[in-house]
C-alpha positions in Angstrom: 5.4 -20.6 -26.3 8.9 -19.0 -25.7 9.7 -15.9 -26.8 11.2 -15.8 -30.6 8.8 -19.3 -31.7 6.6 -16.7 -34.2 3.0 -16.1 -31.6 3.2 -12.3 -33.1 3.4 -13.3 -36.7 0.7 -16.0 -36.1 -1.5 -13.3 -34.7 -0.6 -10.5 -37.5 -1.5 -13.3 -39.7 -5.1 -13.6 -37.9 -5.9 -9.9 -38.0 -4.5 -9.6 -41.8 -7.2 -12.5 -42.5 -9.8 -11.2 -40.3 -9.3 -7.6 -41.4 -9.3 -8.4 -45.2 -11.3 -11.5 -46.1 -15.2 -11.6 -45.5 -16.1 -13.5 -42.3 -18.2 -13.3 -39.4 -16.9 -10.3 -37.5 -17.9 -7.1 -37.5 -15.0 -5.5 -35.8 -11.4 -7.1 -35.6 -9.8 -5.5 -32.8 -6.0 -5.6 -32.5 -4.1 -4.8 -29.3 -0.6 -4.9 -27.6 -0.9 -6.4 -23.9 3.1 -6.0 -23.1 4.7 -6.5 -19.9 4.4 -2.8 -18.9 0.9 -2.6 -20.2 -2.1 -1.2 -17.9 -5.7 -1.6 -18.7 -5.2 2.3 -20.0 -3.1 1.3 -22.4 -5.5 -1.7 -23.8 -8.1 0.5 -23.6 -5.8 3.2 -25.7 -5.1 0.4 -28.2 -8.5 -0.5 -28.6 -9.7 2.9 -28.9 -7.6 3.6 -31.8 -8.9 0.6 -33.3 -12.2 1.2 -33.2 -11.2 5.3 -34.6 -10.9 7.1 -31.4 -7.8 8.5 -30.0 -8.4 12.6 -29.6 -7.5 14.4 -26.6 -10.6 13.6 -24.9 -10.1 10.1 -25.1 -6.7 10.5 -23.4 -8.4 12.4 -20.9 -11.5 10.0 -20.1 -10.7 7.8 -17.2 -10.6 4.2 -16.9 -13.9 3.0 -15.9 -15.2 5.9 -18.9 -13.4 3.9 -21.4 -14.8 0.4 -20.1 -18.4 2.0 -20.5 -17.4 3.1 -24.0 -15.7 0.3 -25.4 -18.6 -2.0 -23.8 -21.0 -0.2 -25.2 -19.6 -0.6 -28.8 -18.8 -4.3 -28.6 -21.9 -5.3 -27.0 -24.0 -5.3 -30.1 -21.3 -6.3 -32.3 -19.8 -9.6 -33.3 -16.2 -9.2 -32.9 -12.5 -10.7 -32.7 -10.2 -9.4 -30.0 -6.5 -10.2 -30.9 -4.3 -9.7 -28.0 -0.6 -10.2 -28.4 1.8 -10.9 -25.5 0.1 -11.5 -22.3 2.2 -11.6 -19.2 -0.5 -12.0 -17.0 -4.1 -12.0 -15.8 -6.4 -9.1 -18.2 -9.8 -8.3 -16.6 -11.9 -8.2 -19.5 -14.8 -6.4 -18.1 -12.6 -3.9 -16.7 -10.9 -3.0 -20.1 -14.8 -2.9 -21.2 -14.5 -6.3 -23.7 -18.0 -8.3 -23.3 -17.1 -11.8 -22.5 -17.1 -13.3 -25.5 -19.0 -16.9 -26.0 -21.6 -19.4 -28.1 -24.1 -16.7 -28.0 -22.5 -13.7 -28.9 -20.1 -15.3 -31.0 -17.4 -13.5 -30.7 -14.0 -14.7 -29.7 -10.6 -13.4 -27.6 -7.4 -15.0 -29.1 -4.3 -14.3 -27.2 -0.3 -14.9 -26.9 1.6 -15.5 -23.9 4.6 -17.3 -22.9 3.1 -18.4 -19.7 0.7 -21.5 -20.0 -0.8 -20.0 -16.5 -2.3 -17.1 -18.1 -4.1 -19.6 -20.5 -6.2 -21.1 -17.4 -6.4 -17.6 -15.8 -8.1 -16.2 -18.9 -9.9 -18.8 -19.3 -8.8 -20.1 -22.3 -11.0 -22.8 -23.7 -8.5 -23.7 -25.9 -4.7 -23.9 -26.2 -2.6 -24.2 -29.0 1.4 -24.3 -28.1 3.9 -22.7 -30.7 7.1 -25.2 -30.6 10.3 -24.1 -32.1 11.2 -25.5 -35.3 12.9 -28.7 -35.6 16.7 -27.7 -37.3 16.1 -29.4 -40.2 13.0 -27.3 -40.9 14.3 -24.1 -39.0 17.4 -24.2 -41.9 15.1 -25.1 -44.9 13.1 -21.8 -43.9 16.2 -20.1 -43.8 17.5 -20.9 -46.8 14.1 -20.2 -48.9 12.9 -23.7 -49.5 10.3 -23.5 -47.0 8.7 -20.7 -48.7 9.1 -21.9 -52.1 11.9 -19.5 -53.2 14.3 -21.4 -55.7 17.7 -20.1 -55.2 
């Protein structure tokens, strides 16, 4: 969806659930994936989520961190969030074990461009649509989120 439709607070909203309610993950992994973003900087993101981000992690290179982060998630059942895509992530290079039926573990990302769905694979795609006025102004005012003025 475009930019401004709520992706981010849909996401934020997935990682509070996942992080704080019981459910089938063992580790919820939340990352950043802006437009300047580099697989060091996933892997930086990741890292901190899964508690390391000393100096030697800064210092480790690339295909160190893939070996690392692989070799956590591998054995693990786990949610990767990743918010705002602008293109194409290579997941083994980041180090994330392709999730599917057997590991069941799953990738959710945001994007603004539908292409980076089928590039990523995306086995399914859920469009956020900007709210109709009506609703957009019933939000606004606090009648949407039951607030009685």
């Amino acid at each position: 969806g475009m930019g401004g439709v709520g992706k981010t607070t849909l996401l934020t909203k997935l990682n509070n659930k996942f992080s704080t309610t019981p459910n089938d993950f063992e580790v919820v992994i939340w990352a950043l994936a802006s437009k300047d973003s580099d697989v060091g900087k996933i892997q930086d993101r990741i890292g901190r989520n899964l508690g390391i981000s000393d100096h030697s992690w800064k210092n480790t290179s690339v295909d160190q961190k893939a070996t690392y982060i692989y070799g956590v998630l591998r054995k693990k059942r786990f949610v990767v969030l990743l918010d705002d895509l602008w293109e194409r992530v290579d997941l083994k290079q980041v180090g994330i074990p392709k999730p599917n039926q057997e590991n069941g573990s799953k990738l959710i990302f945001t994007t603004r461009n539908l292409e980076v769905c089928g590039e990523m694979g995306a086995q399914k795609k859920i469009k956020v649509e900007c709210l109709e006025t009506e609703k957009a102004w019933e939000l606004f005012h606090g009648e949407g989120l039951g607030i009685v003025p």
